[in-house]
CHARMM internal coordinates of N, CA and C (Angstrom, degrees):
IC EDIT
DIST 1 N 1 CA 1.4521
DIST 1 CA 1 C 1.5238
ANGL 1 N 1 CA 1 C 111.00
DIST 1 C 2 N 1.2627
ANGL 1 CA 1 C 2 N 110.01
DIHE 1 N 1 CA 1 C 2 N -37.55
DIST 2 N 2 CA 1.6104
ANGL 1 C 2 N 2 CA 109.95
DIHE 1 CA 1 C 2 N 2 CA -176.64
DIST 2 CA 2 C 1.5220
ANGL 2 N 2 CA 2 C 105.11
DIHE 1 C 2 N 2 CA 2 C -74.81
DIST 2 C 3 N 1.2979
ANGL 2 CA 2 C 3 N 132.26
DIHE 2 N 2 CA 2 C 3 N -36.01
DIST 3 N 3 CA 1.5613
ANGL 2 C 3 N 3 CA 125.08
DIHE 2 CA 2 C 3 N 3 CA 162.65
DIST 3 CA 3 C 1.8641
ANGL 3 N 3 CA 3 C 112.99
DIHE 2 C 3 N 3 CA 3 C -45.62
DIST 3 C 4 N 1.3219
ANGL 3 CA 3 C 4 N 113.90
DIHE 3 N 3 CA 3 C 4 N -49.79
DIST 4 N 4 CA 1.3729
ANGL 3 C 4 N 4 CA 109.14
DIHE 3 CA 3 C 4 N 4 CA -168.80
DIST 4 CA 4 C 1.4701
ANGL 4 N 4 CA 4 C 84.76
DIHE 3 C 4 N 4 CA 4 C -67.79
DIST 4 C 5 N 1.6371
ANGL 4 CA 4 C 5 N 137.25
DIHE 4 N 4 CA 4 C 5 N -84.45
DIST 5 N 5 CA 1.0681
ANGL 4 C 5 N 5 CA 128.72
DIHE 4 CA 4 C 5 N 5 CA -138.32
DIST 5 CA 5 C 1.9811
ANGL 5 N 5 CA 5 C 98.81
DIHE 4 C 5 N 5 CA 5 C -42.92
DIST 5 C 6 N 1.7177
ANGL 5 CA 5 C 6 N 124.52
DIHE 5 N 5 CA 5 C 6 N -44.08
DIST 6 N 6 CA 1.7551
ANGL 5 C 6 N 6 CA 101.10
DIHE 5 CA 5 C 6 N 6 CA -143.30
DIST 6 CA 6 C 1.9162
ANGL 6 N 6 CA 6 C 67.40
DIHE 5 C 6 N 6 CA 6 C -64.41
DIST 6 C 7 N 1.1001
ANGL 6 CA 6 C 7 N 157.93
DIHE 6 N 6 CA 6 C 7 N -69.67
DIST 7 N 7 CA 1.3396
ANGL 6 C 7 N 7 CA 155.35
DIHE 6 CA 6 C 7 N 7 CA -142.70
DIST 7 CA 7 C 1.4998
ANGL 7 N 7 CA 7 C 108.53
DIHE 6 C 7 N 7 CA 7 C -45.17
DIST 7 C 8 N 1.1540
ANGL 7 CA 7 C 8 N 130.30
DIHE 7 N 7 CA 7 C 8 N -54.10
DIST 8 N 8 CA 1.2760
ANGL 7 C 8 N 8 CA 119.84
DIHE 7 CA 7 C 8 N 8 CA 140.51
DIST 8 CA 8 C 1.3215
ANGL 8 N 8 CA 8 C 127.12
DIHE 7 C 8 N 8 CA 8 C -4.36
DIST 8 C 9 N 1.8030
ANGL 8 CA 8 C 9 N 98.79
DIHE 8 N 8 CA 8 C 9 N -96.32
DIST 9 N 9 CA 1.6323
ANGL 8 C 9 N 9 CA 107.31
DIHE 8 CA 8 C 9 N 9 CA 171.40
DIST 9 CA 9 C 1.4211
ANGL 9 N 9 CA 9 C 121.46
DIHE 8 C 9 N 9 CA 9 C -29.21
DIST 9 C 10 N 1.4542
ANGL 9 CA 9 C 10 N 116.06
DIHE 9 N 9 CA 9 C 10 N -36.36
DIST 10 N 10 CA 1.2292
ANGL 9 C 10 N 10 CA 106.72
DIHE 9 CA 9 C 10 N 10 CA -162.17
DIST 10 CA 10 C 1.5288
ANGL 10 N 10 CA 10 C 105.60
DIHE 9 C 10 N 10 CA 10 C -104.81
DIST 10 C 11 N 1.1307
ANGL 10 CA 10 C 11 N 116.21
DIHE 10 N 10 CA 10 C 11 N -13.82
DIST 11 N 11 CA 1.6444
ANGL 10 C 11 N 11 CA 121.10
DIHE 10 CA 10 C 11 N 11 CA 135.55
DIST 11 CA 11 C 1.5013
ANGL 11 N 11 CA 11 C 137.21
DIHE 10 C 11 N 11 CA 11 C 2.58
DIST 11 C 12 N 1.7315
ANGL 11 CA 11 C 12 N 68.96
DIHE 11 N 11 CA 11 C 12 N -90.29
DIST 12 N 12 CA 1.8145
ANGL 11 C 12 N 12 CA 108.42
DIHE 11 CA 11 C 12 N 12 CA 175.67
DIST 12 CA 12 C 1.7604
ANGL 12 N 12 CA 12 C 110.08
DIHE 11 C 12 N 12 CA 12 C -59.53
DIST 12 C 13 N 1.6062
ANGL 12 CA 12 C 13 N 108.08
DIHE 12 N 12 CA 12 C 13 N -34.08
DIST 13 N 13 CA 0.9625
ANGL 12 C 13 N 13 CA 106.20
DIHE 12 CA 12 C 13 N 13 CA -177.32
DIST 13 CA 13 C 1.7141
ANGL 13 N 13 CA 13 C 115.41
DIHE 12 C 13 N 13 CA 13 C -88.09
DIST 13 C 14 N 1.0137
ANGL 13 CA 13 C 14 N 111.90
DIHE 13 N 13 CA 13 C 14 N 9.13
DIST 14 N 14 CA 1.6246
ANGL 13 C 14 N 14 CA 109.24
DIHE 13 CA 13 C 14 N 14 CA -169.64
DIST 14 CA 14 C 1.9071
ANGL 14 N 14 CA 14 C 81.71
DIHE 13 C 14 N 14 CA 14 C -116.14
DIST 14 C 15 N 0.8018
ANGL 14 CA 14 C 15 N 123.14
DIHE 14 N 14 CA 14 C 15 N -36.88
DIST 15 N 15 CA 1.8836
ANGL 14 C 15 N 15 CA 126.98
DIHE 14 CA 14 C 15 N 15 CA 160.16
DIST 15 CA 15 C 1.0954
ANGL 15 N 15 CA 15 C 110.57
DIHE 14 C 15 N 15 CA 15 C -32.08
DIST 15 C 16 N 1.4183
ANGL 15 CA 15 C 16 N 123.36
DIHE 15 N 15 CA 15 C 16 N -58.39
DIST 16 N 16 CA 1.6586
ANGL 15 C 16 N 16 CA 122.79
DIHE 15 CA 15 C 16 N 16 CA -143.25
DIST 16 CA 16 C 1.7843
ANGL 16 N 16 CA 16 C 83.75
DIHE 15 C 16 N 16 CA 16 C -98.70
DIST 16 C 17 N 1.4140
ANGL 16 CA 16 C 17 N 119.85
DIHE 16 N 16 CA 16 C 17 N -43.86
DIST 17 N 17 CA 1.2183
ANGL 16 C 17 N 17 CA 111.18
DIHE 16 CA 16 C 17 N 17 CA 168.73
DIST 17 CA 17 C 1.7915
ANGL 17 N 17 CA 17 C 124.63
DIHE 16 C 17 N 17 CA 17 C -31.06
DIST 17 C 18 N 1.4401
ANGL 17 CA 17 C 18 N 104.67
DIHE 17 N 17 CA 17 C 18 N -74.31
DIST 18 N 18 CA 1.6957
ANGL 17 C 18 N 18 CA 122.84
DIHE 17 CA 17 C 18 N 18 CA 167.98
DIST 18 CA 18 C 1.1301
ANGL 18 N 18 CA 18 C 100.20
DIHE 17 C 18 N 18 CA 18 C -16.21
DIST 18 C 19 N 1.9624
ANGL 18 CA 18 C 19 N 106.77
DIHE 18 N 18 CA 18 C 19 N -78.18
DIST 19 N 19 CA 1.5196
ANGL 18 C 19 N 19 CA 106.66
DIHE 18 CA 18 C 19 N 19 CA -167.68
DIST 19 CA 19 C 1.3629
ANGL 19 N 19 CA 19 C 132.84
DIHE 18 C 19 N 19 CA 19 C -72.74
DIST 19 C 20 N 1.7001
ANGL 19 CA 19 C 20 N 111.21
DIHE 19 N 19 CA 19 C 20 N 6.97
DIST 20 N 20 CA 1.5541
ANGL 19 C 20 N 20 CA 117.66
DIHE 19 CA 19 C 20 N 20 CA 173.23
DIST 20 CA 20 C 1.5530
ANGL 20 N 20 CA 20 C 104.67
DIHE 19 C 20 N 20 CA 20 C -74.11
DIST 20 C 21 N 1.6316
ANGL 20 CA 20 C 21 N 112.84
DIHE 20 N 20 CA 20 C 21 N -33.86
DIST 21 N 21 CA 1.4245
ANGL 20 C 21 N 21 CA 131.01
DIHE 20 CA 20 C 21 N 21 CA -171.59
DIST 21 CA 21 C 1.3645
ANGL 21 N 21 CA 21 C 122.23
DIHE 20 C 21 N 21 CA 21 C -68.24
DIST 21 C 22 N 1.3534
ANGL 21 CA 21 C 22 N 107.54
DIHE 21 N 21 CA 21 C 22 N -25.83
DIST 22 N 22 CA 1.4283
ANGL 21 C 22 N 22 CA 118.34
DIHE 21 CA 21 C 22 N 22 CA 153.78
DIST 22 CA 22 C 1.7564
ANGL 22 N 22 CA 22 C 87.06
DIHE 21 C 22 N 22 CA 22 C 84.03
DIST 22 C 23 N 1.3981
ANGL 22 CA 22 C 23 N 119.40
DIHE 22 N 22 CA 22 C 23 N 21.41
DIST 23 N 23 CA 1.8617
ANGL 22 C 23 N 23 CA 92.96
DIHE 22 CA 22 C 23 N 23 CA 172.84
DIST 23 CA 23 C 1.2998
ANGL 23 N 23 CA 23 C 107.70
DIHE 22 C 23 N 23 CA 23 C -86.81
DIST 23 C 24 N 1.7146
ANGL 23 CA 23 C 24 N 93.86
DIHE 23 N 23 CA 23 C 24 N 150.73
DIST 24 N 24 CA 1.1924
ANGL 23 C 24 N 24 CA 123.20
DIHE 23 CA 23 C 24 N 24 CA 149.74
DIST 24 CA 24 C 1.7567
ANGL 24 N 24 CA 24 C 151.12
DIHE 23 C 24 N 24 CA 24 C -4.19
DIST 24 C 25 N 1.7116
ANGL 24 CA 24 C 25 N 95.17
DIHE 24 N 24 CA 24 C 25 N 30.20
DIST 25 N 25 CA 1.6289
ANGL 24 C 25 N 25 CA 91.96
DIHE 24 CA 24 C 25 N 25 CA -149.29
DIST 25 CA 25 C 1.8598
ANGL 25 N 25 CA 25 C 93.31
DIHE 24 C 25 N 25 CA 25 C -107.13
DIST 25 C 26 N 1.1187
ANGL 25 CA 25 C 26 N 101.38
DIHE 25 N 25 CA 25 C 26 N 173.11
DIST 26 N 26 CA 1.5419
ANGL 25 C 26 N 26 CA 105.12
DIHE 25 CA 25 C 26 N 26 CA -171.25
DIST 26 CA 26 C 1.2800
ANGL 26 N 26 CA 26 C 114.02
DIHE 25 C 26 N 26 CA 26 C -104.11
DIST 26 C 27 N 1.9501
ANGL 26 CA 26 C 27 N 115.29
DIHE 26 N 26 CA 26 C 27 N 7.33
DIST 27 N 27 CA 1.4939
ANGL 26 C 27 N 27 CA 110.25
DIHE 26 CA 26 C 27 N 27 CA -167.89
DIST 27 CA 27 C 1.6987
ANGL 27 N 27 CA 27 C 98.62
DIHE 26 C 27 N 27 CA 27 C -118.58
DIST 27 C 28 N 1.3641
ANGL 27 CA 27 C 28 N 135.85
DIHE 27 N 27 CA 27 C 28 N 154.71
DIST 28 N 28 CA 1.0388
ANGL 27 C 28 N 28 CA 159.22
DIHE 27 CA 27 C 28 N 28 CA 178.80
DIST 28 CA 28 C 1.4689
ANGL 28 N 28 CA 28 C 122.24
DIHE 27 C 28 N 28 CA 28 C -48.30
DIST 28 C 29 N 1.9801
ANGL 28 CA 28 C 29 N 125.52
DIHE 28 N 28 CA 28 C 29 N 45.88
DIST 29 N 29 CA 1.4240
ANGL 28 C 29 N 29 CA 90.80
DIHE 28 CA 28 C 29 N 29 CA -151.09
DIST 29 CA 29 C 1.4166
ANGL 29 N 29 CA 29 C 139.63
DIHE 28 C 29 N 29 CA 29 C -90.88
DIST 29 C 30 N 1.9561
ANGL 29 CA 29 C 30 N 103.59
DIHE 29 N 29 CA 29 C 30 N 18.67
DIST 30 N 30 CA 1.2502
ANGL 29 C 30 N 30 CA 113.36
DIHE 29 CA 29 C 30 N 30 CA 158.50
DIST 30 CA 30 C 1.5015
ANGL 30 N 30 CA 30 C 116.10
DIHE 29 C 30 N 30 CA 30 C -37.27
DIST 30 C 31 N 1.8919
ANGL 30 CA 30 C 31 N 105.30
DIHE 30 N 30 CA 30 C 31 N -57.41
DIST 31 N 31 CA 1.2468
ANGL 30 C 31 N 31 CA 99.77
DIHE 30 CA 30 C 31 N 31 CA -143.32
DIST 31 CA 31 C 1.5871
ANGL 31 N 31 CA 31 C 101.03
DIHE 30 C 31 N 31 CA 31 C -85.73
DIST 31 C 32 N 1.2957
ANGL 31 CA 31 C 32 N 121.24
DIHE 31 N 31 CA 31 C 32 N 1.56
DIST 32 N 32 CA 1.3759
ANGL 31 C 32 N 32 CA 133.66
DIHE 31 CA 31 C 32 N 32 CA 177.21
DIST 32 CA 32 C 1.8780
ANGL 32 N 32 CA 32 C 110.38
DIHE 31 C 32 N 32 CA 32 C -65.87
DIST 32 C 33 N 1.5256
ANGL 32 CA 32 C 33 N 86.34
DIHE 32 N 32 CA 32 C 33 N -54.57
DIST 33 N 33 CA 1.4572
ANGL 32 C 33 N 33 CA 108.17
DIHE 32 CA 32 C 33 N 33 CA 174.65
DIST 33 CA 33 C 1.3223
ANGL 33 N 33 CA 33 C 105.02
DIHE 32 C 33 N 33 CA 33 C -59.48
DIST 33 C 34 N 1.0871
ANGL 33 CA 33 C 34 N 140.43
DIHE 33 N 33 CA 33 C 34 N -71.29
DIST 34 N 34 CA 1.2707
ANGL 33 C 34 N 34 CA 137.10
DIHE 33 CA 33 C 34 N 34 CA -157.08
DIST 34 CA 34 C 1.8435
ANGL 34 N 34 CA 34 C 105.98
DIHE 33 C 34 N 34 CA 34 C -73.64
DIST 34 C 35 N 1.1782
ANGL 34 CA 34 C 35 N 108.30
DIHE 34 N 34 CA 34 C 35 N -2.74
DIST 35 N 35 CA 1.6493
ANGL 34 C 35 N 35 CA 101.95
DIHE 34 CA 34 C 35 N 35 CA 173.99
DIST 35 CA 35 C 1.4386
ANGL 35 N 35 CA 35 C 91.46
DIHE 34 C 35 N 35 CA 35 C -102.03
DIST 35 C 36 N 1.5585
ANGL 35 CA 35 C 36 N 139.75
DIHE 35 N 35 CA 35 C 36 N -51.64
DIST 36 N 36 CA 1.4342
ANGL 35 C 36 N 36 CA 127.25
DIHE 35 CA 35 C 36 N 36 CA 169.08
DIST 36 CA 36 C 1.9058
ANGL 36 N 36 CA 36 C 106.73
DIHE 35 C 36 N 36 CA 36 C -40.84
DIST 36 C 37 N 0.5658
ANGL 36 CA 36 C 37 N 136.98
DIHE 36 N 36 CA 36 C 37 N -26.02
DIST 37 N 37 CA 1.5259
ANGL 36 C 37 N 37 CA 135.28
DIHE 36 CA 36 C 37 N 37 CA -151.33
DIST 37 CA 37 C 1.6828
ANGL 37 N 37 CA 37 C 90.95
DIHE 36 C 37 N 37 CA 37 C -105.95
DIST 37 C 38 N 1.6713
ANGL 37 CA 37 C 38 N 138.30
DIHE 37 N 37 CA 37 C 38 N -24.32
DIST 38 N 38 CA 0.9701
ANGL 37 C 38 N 38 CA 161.09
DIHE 37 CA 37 C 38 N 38 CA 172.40
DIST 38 CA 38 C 1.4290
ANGL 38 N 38 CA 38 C 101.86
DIHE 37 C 38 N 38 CA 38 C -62.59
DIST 38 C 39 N 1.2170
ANGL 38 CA 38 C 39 N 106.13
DIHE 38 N 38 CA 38 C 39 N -68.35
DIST 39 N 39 CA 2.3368
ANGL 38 C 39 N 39 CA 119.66
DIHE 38 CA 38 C 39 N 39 CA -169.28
DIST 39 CA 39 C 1.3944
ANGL 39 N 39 CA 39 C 86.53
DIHE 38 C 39 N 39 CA 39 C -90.12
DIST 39 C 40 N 1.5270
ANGL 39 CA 39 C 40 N 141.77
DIHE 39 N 39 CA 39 C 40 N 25.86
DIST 40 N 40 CA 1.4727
ANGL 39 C 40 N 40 CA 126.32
DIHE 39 CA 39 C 40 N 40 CA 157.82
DIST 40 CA 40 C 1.8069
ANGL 40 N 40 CA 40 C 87.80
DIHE 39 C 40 N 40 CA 40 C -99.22
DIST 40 C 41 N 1.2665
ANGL 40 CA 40 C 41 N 120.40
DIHE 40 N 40 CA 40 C 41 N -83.04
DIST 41 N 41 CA 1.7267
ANGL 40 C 41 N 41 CA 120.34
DIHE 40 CA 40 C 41 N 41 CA 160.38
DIST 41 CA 41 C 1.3626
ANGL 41 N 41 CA 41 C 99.45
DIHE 40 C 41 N 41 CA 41 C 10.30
DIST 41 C 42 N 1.6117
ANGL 41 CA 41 C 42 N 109.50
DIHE 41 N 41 CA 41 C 42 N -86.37
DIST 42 N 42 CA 1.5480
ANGL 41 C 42 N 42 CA 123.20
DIHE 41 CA 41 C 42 N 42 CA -162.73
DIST 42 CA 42 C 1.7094
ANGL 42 N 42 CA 42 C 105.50
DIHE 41 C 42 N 42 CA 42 C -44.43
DIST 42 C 43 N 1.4323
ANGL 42 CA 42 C 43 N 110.66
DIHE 42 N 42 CA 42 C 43 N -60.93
DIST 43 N 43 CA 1.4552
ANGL 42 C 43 N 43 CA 101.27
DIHE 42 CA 42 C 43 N 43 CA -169.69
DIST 43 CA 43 C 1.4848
ANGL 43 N 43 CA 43 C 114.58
DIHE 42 C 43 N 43 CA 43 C -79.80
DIST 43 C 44 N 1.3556
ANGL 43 CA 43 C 44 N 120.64
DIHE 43 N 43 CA 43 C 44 N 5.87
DIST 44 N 44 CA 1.4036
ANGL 43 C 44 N 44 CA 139.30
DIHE 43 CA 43 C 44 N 44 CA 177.22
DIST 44 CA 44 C 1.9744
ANGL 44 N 44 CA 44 C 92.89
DIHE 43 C 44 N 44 CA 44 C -70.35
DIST 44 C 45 N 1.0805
ANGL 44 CA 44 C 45 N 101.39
DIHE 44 N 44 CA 44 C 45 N -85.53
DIST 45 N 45 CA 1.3636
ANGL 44 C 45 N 45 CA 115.35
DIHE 44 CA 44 C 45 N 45 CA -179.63
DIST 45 CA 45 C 1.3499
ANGL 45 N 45 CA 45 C 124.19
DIHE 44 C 45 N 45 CA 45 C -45.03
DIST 45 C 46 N 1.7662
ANGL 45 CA 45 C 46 N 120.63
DIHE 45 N 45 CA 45 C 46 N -33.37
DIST 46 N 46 CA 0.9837
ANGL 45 C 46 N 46 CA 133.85
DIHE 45 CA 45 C 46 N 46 CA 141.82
DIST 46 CA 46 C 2.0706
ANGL 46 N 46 CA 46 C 129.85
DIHE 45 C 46 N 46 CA 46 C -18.07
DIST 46 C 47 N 1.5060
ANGL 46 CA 46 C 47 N 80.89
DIHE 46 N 46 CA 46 C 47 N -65.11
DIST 47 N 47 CA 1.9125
ANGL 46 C 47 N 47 CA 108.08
DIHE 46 CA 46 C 47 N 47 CA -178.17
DIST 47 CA 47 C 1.4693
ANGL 47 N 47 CA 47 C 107.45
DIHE 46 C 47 N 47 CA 47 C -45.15
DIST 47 C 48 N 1.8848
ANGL 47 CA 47 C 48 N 89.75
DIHE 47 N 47 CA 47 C 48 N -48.96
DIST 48 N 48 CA 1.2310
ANGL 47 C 48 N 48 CA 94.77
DIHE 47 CA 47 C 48 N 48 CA -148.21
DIST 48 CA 48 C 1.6959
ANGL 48 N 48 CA 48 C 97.10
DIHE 47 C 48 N 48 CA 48 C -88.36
DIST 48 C 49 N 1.2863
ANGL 48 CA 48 C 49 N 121.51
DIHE 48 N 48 CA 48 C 49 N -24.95
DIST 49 N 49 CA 1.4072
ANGL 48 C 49 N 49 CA 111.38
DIHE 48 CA 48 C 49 N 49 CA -175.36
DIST 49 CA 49 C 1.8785
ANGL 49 N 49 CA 49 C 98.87
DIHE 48 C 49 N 49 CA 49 C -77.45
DIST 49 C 50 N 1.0197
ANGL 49 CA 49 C 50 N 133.66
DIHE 49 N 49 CA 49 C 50 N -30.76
DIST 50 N 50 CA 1.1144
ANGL 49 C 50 N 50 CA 126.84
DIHE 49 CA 49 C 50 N 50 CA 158.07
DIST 50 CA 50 C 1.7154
ANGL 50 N 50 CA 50 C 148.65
DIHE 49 C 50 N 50 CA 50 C -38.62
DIST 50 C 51 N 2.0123
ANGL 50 CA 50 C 51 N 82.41
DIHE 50 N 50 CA 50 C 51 N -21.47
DIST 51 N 51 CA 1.6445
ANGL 50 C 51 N 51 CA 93.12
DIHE 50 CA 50 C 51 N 51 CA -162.70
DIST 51 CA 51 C 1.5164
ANGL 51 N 51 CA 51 C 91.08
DIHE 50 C 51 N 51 CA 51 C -109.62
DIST 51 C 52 N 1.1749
ANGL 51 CA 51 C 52 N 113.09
DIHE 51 N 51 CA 51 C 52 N -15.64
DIST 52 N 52 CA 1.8005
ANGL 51 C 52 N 52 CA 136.74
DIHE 51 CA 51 C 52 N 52 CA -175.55
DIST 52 CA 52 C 1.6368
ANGL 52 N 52 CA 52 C 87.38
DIHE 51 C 52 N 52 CA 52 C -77.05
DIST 52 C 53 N 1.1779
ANGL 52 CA 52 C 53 N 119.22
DIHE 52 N 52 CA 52 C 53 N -65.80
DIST 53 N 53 CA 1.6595
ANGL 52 C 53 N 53 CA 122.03
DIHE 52 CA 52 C 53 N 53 CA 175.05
DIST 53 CA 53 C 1.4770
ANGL 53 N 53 CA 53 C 128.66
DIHE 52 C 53 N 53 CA 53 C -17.98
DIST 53 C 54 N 2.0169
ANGL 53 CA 53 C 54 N 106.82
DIHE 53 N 53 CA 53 C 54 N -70.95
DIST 54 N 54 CA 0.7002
ANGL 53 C 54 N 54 CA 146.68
DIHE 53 CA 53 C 54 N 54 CA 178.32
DIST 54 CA 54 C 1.7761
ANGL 54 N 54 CA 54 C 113.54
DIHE 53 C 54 N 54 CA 54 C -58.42
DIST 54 C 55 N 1.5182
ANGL 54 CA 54 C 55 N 114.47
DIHE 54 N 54 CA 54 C 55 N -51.79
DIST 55 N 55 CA 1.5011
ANGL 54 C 55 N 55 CA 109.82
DIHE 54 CA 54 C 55 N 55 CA 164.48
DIST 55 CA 55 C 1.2627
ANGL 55 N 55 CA 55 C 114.11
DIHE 54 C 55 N 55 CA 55 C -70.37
DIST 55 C 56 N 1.4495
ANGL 55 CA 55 C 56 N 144.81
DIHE 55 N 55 CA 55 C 56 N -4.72
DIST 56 N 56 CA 1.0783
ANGL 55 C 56 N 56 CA 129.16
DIHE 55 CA 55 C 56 N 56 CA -168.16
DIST 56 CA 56 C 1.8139
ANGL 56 N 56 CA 56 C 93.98
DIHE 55 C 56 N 56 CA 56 C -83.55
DIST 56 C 57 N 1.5615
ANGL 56 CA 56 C 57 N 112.81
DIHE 56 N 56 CA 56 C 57 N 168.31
DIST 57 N 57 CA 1.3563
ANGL 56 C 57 N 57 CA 133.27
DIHE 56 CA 56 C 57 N 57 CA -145.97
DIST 57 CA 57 C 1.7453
ANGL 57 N 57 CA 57 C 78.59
DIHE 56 C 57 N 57 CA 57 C -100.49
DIST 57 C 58 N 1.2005
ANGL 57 CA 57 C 58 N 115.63
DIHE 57 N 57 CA 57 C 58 N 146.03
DIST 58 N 58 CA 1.7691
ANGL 57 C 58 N 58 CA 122.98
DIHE 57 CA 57 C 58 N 58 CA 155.61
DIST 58 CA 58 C 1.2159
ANGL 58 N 58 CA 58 C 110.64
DIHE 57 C 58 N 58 CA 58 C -82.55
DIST 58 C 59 N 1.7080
ANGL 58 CA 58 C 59 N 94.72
DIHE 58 N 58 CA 58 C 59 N 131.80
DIST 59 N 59 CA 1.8196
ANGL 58 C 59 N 59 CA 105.13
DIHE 58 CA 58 C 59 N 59 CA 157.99
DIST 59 CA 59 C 1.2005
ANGL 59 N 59 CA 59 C 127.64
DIHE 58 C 59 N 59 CA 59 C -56.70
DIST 59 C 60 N 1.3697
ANGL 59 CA 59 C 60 N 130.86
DIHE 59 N 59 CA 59 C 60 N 125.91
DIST 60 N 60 CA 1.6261
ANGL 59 C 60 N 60 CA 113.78
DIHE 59 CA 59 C 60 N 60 CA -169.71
DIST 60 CA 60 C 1.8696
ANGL 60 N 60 CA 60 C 84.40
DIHE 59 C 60 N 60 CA 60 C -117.39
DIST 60 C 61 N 1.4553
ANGL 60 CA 60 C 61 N 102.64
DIHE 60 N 60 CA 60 C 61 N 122.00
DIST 61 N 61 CA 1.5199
ANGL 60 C 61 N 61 CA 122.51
DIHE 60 CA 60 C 61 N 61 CA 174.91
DIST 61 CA 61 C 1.3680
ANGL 61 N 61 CA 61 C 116.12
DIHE 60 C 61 N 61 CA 61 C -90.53
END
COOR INIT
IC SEED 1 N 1 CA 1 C
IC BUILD
């Protein structure tokens, strides 16, 4: 999960780049960006409910 999210980031960051550049493209890349910036959140919360998981103590039955 932590591989996809920095891929993400660096996503988002090759995004905001494009649209500083002002080319010519025919697709939306606010709204691109702001859904990458969405599944960074998701796998953010992801990590962390995972690592929250992982320290918790086992039930022994």
């Amino acid at each position: 999960m932590k591989i996809a999210l920095k891929e993400l980031r660096e996503t988002r960051n090759c995004l905001a780049i494009i649209e500083k550049l002002n080319w010519d493209i025919s697709i939306n890349l606010s709204e691109i960006r702001k859904e990458c910036t969405e599944l960074i959140y998701i796998f953010l919360k992801s990590i962390d409910t995972a690592r929250k998981n992982n320290n918790r103590p086992s039930s022994s039955n």
